[in-house]
C-alpha positions as CSV (number, residue, x, y, z in Angstrom):
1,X,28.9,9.4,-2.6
2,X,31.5,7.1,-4.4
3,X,34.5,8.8,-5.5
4,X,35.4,8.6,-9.4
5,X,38.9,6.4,-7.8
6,X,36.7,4.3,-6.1
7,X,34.2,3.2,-9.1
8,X,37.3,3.1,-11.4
9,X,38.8,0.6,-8.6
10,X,35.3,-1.4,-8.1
11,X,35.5,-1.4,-12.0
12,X,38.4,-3.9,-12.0
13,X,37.1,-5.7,-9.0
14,X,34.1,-6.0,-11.3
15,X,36.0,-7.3,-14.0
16,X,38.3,-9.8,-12.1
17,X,34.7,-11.2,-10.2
18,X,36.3,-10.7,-7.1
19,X,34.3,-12.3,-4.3
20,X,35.4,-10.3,-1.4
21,X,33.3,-6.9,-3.2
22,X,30.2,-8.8,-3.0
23,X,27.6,-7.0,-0.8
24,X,30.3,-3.7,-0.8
25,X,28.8,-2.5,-4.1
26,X,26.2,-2.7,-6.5
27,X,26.6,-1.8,-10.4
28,X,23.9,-0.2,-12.5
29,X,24.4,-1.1,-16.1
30,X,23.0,1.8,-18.6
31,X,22.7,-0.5,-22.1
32,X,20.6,-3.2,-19.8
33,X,18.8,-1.2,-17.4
34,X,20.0,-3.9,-14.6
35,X,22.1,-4.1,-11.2
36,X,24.3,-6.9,-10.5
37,X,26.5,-7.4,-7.6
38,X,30.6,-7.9,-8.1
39,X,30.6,-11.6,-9.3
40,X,27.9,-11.7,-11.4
41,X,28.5,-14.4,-14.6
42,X,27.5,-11.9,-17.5
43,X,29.4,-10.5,-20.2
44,X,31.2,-7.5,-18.1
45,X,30.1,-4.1,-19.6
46,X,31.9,-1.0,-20.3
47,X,33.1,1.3,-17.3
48,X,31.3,4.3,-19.1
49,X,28.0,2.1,-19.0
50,X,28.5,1.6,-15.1
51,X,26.9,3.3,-12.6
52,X,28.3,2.4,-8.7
53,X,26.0,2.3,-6.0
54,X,26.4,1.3,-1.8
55,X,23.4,-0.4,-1.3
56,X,20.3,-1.8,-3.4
57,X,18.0,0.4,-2.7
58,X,20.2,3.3,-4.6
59,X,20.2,1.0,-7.3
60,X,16.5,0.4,-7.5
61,X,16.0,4.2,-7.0
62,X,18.0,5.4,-10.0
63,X,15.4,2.8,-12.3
64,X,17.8,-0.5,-12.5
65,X,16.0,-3.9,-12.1
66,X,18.1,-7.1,-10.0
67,X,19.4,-9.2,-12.5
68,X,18.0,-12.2,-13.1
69,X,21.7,-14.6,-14.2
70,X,23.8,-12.7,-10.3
71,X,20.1,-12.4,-7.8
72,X,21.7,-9.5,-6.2
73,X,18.9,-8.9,-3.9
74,X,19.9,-12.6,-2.7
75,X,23.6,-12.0,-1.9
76,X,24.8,-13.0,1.0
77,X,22.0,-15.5,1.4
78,X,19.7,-17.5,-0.4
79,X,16.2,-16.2,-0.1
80,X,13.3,-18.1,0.8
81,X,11.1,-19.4,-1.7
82,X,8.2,-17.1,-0.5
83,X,9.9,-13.7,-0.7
84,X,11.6,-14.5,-3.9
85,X,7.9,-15.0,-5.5
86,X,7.5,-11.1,-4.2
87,X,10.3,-9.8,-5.8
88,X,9.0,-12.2,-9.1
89,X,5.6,-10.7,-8.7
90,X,7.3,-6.7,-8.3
91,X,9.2,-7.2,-11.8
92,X,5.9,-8.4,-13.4
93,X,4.3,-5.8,-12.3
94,X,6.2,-2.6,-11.0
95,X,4.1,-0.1,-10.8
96,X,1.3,-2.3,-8.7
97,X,0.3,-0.9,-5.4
98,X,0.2,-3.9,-2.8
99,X,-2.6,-3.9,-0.2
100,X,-3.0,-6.7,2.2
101,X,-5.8,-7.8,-0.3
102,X,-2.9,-8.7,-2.8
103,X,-1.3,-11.1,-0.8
104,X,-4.6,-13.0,0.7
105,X,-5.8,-13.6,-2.5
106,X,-2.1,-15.0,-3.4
107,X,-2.3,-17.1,-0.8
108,X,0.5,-15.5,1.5
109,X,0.3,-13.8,5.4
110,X,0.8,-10.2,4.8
111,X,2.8,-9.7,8.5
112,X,4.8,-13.3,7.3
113,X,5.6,-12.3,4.1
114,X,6.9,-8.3,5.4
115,X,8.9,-10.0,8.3
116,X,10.6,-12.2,6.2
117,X,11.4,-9.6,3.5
118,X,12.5,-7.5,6.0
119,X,14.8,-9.8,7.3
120,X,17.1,-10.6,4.1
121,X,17.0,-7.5,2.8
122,X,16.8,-5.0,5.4
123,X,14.0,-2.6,3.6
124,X,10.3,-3.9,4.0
125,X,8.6,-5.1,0.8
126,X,6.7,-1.8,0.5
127,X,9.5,0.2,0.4
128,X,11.2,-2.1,-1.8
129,X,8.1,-2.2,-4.3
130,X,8.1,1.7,-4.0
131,X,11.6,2.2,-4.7
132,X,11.1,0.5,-8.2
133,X,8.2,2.4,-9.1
134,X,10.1,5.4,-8.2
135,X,12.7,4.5,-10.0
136,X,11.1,3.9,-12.9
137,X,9.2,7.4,-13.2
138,X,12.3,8.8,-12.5
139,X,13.9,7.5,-15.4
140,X,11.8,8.0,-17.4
141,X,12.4,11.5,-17.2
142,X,16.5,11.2,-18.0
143,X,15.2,10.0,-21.3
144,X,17.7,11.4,-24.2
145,X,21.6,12.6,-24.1
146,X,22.5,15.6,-22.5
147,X,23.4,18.3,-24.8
148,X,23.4,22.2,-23.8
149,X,22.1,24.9,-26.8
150,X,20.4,27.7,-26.4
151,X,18.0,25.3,-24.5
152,X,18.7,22.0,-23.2
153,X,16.9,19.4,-24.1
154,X,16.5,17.0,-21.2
155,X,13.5,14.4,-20.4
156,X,10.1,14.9,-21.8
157,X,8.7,18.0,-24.1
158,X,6.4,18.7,-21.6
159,X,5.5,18.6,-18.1
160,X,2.2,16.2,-18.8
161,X,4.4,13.0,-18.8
162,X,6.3,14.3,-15.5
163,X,2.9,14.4,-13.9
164,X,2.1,11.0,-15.5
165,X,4.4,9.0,-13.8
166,X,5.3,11.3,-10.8
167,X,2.1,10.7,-9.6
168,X,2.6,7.0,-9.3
169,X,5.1,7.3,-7.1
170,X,4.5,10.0,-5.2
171,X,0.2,10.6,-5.2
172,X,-0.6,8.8,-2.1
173,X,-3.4,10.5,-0.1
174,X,-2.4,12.0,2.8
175,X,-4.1,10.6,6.0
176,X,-6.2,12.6,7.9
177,X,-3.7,13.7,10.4
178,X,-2.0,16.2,11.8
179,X,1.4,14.9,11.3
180,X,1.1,13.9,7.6
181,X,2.7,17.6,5.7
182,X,1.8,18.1,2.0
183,X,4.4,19.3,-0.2
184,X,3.9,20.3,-3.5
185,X,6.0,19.3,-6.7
186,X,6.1,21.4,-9.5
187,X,7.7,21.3,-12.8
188,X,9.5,24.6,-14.6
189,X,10.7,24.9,-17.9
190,X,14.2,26.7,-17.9
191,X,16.9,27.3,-20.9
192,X,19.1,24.8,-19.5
193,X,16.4,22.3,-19.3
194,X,13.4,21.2,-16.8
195,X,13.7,21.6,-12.7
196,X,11.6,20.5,-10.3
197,X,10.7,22.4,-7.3
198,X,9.1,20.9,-4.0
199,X,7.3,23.4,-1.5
200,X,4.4,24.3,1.0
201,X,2.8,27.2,1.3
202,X,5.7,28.9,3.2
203,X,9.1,27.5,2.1
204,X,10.6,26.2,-0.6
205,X,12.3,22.7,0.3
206,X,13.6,21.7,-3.0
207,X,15.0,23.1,-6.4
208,X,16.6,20.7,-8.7
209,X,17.5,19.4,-12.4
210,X,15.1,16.9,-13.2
211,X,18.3,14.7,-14.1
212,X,20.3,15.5,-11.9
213,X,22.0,11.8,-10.5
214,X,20.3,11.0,-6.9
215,X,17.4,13.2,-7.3
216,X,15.0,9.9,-5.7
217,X,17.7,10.0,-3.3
218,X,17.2,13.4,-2.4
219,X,13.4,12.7,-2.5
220,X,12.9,10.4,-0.5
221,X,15.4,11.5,2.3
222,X,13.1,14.9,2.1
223,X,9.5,12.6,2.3
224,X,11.1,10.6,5.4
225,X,12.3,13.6,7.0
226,X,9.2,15.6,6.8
227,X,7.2,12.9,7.3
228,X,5.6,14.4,4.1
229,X,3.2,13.4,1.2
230,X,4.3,14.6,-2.1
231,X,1.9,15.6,-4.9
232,X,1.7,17.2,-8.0
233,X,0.8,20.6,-7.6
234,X,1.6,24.4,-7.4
235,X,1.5,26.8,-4.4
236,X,2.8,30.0,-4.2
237,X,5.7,29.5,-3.4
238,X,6.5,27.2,-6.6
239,X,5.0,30.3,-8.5
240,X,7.5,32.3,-6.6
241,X,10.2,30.3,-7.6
242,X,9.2,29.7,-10.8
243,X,8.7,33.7,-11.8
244,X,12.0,34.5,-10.1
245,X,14.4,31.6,-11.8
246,X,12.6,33.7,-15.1
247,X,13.7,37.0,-14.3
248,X,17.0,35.4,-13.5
249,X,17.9,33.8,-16.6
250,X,16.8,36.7,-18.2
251,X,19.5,39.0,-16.3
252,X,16.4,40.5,-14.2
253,X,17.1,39.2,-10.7
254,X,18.9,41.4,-8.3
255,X,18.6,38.7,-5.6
256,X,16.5,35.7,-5.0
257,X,13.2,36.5,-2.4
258,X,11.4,32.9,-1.9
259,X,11.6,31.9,1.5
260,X,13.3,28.5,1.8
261,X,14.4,25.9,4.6
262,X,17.6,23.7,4.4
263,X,17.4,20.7,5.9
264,X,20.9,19.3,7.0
265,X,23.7,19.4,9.5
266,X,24.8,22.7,11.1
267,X,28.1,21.6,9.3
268,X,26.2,21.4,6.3
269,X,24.3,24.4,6.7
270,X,27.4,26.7,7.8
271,X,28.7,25.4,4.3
272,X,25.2,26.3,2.4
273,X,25.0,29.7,4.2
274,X,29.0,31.1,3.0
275,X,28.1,29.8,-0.5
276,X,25.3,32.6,-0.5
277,X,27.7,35.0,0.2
278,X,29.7,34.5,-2.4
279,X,28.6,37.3,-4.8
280,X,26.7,36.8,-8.4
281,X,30.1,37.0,-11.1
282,X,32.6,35.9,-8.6
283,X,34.2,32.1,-7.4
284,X,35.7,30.8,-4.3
285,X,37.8,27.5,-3.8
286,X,36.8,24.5,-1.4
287,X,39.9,25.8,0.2
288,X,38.7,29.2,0.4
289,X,35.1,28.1,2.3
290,X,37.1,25.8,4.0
291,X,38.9,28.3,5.8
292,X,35.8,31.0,6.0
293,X,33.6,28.5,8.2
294,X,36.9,27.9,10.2
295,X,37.4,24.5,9.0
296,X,40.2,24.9,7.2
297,X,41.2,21.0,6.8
298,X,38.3,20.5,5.7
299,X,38.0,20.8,2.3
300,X,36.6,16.8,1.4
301,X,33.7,17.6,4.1
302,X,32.8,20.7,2.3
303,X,32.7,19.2,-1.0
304,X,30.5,16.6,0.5
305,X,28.0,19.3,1.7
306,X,28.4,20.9,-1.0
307,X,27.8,18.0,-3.3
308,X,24.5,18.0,-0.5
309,X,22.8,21.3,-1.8
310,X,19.4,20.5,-2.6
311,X,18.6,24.7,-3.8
312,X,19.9,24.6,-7.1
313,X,21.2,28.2,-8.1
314,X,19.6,29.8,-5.0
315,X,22.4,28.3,-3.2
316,X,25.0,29.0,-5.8
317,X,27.3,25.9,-5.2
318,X,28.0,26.4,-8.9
319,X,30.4,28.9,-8.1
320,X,32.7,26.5,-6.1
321,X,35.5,25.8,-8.4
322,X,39.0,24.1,-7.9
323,X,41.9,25.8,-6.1
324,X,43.6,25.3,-9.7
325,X,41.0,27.2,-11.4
326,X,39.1,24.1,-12.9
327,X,35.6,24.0,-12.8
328,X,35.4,20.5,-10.7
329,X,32.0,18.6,-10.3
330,X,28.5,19.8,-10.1
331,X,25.2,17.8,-9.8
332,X,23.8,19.1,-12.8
333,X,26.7,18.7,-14.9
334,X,30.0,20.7,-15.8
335,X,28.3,22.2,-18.8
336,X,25.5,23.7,-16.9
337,X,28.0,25.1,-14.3
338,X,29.9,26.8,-17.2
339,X,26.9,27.9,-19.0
340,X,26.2,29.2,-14.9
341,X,29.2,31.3,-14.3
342,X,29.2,32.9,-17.6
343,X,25.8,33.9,-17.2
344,X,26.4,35.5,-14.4
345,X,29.7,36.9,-15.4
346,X,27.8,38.8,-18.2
347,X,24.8,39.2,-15.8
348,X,25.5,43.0,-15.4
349,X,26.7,43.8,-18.1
């Protein structure tokens, strides 16, 4: 993840079209809906309308198109005449699924036209064409500011849309195979806005804010790992988690019972287990964890896993605050992680 110093830093670079950032970042601009690479030509936007991303494919996955004026896909090359039709024919069309029939009637080799793709830009022209359309759907869930009431209203009024266009991007059909897992995705209304939850029958394997920055990210690292299809759809262990996170907004929940699996690093999971045993009403410090997983220089790589909770609540990285007492980050915002520890400050009251 790029640090605030570091965006604020690529922000001048930005500005100043300094050649020796191209290819080190990528910037998503909010008021266009584009990604442009350091030197782009443009009129230079507004650091609050800049997003900073590593690589293309983040960019592509939090919804931003290449810019047509910079090419960013092209930098450091130029790109052959064949695979820049491709990415023409993606933006015409993003949410078209290619098949092998697509490019013979187009005139173009399929296994030519994924080898050379794959050559400039390091991702094959599937998952590039995926990534858009993921993108896309995504976004169009972040649709509206953020603004925390009684109830937050975040991305669509219902969960029909959510199904709409998560199903483009994540419906394939499963092959008939043994090592192809089906996970479930599932949307649940909450006071402080919609979450989605991913699960099998067995374990829950994700619970986040439908907004929350990275969530393709975190999506697509969790289809890749578990080699997984993911489809619209409840089992019981989204009902599980779905009746629980009620009881527990509603100051019901003595302690959350839905089996779940966290997929990380023994680091990371050391981390994720002493956040669960930090009680309900009470904070620790990333100096404090640091020091009860015996780690105690290593605050930044706590934050980090921290920061890499994908169990939002259940694992209670919300109540990791600042050694001065300020709140600090949180993937779904510092107004839900206020609205959080209050909550459960009051919770037995």
């Amino acid at each position: 993840m790029i640090s605030e110093k570091e965006q604020k830093h690529y922000y001048q670079a930005l500005l100043a079209k300094d050649s020796t950032y191209d290819g080190i970042f990528f910037v998503g601009i909010k008021s266009t809906g584009i990604f442009c690479h350091a030197t782009c030509p443009a009129r230079k936007p507004k650091y609050e309308n800049c997003t900073f991303y590593e690589t293309a494919e983040e960019a592509l996955l939090s919804g931003y198109r290449p810019c047509k004026r910079c090419k960013p896909l092209s930098f450091p090359r130029e790109i052959p005449p064949l695979v820049q039709q491709m990415v023409e024919l993606v933006e015409e069309n993003p949410e078209k699924r290619w098949k092998d029939q697509d490019f013979a009637e187009l005139g173009i080799h399929s296994m030519t036209a994924r080898r050379q793709f794959k050559k400039v830009y390091g991702m094959t022209f599937v998952q590039y064409a995926r990534s858009r359309r993921m993108g896309m759907a995504l976004k169009s869930i972040k649709n509206g500011e953020k603004r925390i009431d009684t109830q937050l209203d975040v991305g669509y009024d219902s969960s029909s849309g959510f199904y709409d266009a998560f199903s483009k991007i994540m419906g394939r059909n499963p092959k008939q195979s043994k090592d192809i897992k089906v996970l479930s995705a599932d949307w649940i209304d909450t006071i402080l806005g919609p979450m989605m939850s991913i699960a099998d029958d067995e374990y829950l394997y994700l619970l986040e804010f439908v907004d929350r920055r990275g969530l393709e990210r975190e999506i697509e690292r969790l289809r890749n790992r578990m080699n997984a299809s993911i489809v619209p759809g409840k089992t019981k262990i989204n009902e599980q988690i779905k009746e629980e996170l009620d009881l527990y907004f509603e100051k019901k929940l003595d302690e959350f019972q839905t089996p779940y699996i966290c997929l990380g690093s023994d680091f990371q999971k050391s981390v994720w287990q002493a956040l669960t045993d930090i009680m309900r009403g009470e904070t620790s410090s990333y100096k404090e964890l640091a020091t009860v997983i015996g780690s105690p220089n290593g605050m930044r790589a706590v934050g980090n896993a921290n920061g890499a909770n994908q169990l939002a609540i259940i694992i209670p990285c919300h109540r990791v605050i600042q050694t001065d007492g300020s709140l600090g980050g949180y993937g779904g915002g510092v107004e839900r992680k206020k609205w959080l520890l209050k909550h459960e400050r009051e919770y037995d009251l």
